[in-house]
Backbone bond lengths (Angstrom), bond angles and torsions (degrees), N, CA, C in turn:
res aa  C-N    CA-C-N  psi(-1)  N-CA   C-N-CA  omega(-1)  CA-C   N-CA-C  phi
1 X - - - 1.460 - - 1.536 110.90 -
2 X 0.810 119.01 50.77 1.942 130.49 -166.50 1.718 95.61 -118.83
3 X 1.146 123.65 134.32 1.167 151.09 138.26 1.253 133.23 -71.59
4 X 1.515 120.71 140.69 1.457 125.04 -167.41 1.428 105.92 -143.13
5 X 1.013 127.10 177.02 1.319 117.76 -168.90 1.474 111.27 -78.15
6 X 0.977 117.02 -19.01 1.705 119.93 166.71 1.432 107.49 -92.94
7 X 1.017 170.18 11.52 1.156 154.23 -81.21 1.329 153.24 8.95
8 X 1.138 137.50 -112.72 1.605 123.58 -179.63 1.182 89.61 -85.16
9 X 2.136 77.49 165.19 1.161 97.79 -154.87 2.033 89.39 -151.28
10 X 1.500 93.21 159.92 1.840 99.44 175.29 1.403 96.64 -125.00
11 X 1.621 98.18 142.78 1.358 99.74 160.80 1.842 121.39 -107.29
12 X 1.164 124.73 149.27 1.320 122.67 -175.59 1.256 109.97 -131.95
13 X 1.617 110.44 150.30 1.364 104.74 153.39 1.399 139.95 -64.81
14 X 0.824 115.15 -47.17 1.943 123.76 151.17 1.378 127.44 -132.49
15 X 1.651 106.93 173.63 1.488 98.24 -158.61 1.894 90.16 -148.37
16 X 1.087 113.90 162.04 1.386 116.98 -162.38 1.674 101.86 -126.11
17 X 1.175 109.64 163.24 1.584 121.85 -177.00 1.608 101.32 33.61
18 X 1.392 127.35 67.37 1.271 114.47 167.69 1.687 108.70 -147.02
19 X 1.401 126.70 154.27 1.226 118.06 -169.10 1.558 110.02 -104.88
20 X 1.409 130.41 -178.01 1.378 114.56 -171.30 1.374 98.00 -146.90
21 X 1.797 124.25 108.47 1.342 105.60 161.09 1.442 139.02 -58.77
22 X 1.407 124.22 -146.56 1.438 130.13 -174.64 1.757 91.10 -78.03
23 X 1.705 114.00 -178.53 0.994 107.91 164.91 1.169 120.63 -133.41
24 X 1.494 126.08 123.09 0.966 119.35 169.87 2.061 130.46 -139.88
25 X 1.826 87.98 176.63 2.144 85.83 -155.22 1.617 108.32 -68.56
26 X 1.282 102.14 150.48 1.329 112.14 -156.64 1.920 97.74 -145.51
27 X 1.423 116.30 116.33 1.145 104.60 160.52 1.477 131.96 -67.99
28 X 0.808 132.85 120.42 1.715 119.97 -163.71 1.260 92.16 -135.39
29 X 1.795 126.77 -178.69 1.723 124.85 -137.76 1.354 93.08 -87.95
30 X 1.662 131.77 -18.19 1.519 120.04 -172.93 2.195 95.27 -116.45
31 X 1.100 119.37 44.34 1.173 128.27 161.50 1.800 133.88 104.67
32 X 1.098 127.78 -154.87 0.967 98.81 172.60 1.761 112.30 -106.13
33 X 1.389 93.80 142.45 2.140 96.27 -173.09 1.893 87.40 -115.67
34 X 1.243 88.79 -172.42 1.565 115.21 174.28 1.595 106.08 -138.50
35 X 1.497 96.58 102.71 1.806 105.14 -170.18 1.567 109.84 -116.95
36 X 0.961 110.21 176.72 1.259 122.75 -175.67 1.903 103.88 -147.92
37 X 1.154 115.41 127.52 1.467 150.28 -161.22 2.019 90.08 -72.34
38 X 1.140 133.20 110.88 1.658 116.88 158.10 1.406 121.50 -116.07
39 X 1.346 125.83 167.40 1.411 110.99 -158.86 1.447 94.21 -157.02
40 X 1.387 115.68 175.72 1.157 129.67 -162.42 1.679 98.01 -81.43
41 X 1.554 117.91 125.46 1.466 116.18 155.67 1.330 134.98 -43.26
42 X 1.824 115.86 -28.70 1.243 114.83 -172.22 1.195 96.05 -91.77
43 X 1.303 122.08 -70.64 1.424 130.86 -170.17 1.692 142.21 -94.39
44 X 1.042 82.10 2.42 1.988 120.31 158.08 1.472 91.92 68.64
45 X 0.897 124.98 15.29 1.627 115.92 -177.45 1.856 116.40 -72.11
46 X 1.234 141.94 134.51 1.394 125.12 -142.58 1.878 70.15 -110.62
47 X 1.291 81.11 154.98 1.569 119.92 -151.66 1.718 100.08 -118.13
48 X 1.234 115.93 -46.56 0.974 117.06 -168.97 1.765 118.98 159.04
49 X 1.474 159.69 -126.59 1.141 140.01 -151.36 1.842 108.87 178.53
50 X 1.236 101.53 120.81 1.390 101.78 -179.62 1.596 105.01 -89.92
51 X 1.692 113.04 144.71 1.650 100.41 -175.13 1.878 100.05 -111.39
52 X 1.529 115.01 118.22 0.841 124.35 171.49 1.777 126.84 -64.91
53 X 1.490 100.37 -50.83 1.119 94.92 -150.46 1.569 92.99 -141.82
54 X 1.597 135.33 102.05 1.465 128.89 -178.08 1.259 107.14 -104.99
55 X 0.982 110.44 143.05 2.191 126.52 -156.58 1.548 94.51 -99.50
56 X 1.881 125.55 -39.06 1.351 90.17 -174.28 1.861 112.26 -99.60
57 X 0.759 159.45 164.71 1.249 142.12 -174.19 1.221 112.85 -88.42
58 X 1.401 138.91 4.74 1.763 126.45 146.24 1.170 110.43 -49.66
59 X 1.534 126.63 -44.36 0.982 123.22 -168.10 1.809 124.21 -109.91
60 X 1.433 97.69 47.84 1.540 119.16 -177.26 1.534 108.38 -79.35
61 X 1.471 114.72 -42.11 1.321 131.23 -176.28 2.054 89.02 -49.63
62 X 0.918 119.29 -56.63 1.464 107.18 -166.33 2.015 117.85 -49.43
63 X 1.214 87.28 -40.70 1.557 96.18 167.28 1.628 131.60 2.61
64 X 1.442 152.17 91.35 1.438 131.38 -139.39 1.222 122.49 70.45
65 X 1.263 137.68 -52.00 1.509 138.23 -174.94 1.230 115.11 -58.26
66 X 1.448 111.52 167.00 1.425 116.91 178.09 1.571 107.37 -141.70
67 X 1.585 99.38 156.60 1.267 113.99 170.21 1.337 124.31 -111.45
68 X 1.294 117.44 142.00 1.497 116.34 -179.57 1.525 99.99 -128.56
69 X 1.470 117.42 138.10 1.212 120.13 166.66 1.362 139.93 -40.51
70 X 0.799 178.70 136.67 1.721 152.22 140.82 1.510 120.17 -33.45
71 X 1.157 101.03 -44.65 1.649 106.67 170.47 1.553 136.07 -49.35
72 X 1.559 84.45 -22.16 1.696 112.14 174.26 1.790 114.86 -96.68
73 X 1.151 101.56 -3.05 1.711 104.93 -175.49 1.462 104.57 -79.67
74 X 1.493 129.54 171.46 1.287 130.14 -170.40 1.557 92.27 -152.13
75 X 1.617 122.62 115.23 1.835 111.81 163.38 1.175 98.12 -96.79
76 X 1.527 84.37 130.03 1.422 119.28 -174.93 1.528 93.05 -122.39
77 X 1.846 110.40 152.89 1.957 108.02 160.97 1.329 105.81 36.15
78 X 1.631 110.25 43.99 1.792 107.77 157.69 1.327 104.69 77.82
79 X 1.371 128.40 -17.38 1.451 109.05 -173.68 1.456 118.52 -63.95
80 X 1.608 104.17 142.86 1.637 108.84 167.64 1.650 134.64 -132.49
């Protein structure tokens, strides 16, 4: 149930072949975090946002994780 700036959104614990800008605070719909923007290695297209650093502590659990859009996903080999 995560939101992204295009719409839904997943959160993960890690994510592979992707790059990670600087990070910075961002109010977003559950408060303000300190994120950083990551994007595709091949084709640099940003994918979605790793959350560094969350200010209120409901939202500590996000800490390290990342989000990727849906809009940015690709089914590939049946996946859904």
């Amino acid at each position: 149930s995560f939101q992204g700036s295009q719409g839904r959104a997943y959160l993960f614990n890690s994510v592979v072949n992707v790059g990670c800008g600087p990070a910075e605070e961002r109010v977003l719909l559950t408060g303000l975090h300190a994120v950083a923007d990551i994007y595709c290695e091949n084709c640099k297209t940003t994918l979605g946002w790793k959350y560094e650093h969350a200010f209120e502590s409901s939202q500590k659990y996000k800490e390290g994780k990342f989000i990727i859009e849906l809009a940015h996903m690709i089914k590939d080999n049946g996946w859904e």
